[in-house]
C-alpha positions in Angstrom: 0.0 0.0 0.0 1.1 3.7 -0.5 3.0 5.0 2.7 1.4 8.5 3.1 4.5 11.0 3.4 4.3 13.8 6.2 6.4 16.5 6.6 9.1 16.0 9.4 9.7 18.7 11.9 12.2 18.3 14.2 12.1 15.7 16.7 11.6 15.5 20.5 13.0 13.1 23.1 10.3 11.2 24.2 9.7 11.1 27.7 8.4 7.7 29.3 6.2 7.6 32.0 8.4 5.8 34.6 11.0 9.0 34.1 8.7 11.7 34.1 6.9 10.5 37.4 10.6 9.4 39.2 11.6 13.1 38.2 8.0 14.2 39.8 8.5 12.0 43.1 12.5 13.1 43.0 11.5 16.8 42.9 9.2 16.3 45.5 11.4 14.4 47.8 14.4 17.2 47.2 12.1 20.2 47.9 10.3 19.0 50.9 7.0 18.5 49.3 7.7 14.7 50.7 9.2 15.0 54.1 12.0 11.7 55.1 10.3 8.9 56.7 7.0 9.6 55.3 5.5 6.4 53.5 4.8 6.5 49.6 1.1 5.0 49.3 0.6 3.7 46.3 -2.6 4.6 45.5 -2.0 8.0 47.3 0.6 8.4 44.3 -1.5 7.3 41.8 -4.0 9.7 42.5 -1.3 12.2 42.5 0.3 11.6 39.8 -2.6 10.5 37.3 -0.6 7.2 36.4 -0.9 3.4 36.7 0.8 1.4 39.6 3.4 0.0 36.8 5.2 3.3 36.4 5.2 4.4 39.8 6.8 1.1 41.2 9.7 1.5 38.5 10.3 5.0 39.1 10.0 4.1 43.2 12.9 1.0 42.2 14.8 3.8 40.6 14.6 6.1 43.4 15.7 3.6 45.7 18.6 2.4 43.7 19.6 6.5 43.5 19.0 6.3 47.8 16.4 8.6 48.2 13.5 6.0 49.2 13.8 2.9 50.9 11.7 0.1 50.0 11.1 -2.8 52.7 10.0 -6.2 50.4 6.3 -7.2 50.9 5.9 -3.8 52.5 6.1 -0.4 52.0 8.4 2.6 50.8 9.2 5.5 52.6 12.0 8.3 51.8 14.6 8.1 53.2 15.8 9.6 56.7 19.3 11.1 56.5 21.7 9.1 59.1 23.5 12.1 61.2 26.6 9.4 60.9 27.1 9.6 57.7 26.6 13.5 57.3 30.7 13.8 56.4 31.1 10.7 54.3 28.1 11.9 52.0 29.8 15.4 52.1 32.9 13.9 50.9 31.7 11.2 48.2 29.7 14.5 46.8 33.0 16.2 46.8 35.0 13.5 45.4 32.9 13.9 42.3 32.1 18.2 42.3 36.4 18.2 42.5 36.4 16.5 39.6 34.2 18.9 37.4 36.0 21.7 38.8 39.4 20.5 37.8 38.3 19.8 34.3 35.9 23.4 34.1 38.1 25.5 35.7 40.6 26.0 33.2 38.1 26.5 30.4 36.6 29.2 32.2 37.6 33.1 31.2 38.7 35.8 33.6 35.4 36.9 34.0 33.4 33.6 34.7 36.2 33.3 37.4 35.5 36.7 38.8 32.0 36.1 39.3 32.3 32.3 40.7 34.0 34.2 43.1 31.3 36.5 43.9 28.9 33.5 44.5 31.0 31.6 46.7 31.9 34.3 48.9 28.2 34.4 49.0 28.3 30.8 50.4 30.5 31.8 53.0 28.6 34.6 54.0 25.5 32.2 54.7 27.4 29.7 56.3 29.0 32.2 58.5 25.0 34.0 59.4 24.0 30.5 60.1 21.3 30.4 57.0 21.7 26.8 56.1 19.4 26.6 53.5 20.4 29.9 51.8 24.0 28.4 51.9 23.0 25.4 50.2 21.2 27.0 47.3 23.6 29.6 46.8 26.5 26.2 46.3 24.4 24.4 44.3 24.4 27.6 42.3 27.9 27.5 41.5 28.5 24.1 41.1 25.9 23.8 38.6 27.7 26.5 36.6 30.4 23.9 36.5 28.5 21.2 35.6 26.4 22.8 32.7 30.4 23.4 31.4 31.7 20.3 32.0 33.6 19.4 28.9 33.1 15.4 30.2 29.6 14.2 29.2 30.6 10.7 31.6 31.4 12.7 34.7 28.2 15.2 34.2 26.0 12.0 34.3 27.5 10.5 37.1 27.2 13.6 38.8 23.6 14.2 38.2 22.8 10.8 39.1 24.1 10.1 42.3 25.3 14.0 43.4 21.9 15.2 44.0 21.3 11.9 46.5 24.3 12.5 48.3 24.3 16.2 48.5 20.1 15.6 49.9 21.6 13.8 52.7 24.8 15.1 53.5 22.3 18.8 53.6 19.9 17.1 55.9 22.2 15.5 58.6 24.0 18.8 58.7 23.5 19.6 62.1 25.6 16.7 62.9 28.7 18.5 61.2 29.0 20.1 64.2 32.4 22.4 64.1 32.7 21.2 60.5 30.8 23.9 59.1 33.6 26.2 60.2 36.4 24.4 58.1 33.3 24.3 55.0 32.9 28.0 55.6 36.9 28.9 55.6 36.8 26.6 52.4 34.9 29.1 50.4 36.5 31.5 51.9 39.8 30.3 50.4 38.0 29.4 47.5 36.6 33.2 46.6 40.0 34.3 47.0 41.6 31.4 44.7 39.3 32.1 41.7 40.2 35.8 42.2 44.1 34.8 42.0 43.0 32.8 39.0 45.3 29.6 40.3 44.1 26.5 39.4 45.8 24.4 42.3 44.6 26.8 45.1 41.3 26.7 43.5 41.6 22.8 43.6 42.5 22.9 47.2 40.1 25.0 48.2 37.4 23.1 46.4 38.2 20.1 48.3 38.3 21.9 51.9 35.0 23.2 51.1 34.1 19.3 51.3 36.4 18.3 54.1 38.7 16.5 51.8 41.6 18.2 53.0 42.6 20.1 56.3 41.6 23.9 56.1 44.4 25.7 56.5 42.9 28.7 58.9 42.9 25.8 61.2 46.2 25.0 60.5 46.7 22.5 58.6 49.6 22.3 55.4 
């Protein structure tokens, strides 16, 4: 038979159901709509979400894979609760990999860029220092996502949108058991504003990785 020809426009990723609803339940979890500990119903979510159970239970496996639900077998889901004992180890691991982006961005960036990185994580400092937790974590996410969008390595942007999001949720929620920590975090972006506005990429490094207690800070005294 005669294929009928149409005029082809250009094309869109399609979207299937199971990613657009994880993304739903993943934004919801991130922002707070969906508090830790509290239990994903499934027709609760179904109503919600105008979807069948099929899509939801895939994008609840995905979730849980990622760390942001836990899913006891024959039973229920819930998100999951930030353990205050792992606050530095998730701080780190999300470190290990935001290092990484900034050593391979950093030196692709112009004076400028630099100059106004600067500006924004002084700006970090200056929240962490007024005690404004949340404000501090926006403002960071901020400027690591400037990285990120200029990433040069596709591999290390996925990775780090996959699993840095997850740690960086619970390393931000068990913050209060960072304790004196947040000082050497602060003194981290400290150094760091003042790296960027040298323009020297090991100093910048350094500073990165204090900002996520991967190294001593050195206004405390260490080398």
């Amino acid at each position: 038979m005669p294929v009928p020809q149409r005029e082809i426009g250009p094309s869109r990723p399609r979207v299937l159901v199971r990613e657009r609803v994880r993304e739903q339940l993943r934004e919801a979890i991130l922002t707070g709509v969906l508090l830790p500990g509290e239990r994903l119903e499934e027709g609760a979510l179904r109503a919600w979400l105008g979807v069948s159970a099929t899509p939801i239970r895939q994008a609840l496996h995905a979730l849980a894979i990622e760390g942001l639900v836990v899913s006891a077998p024959q039973s229920h889901t819930i998100v999951a609760i930030p353990q205050p004992e792992h606050a530095v180890p998730n701080l780190q691991a999300v470190g290990v990999l935001l290092v990484g982006v900034s050593a391979l961005t950093v030196p692709e960036l112009a004076p400028d860029e630099l100059v106004e990185l600067a500006r924004i994580a002084g700006e970090v400092a200056d929240r962490l220092a007024a005690g404004d937790a949340q404000g501090s974590s926006e403002v960071s996410g901020r400027y690591f996502m400037r990285l990120i969008e200029r990433c040069p390595n596709s591999v290390l942007v996925g990775l780090t949108k996959r699993s840095g999001t997850s740690l960086g949720y619970h390393a931000f929620l068990s913050r209060d058991a960072l304790g004196d920590a947040l000082r050497t975090v602060e003194n981290g972006y400290r150094s760091l504003q003042s790296a960027l506005l040298d323009g020297d990429s090991s100093s910048i490094d350094r500073a990165t990785r204090a900002c996520f207690l991967l190294v001593a800070d050195d206004r405390d005294g260490g080398s």
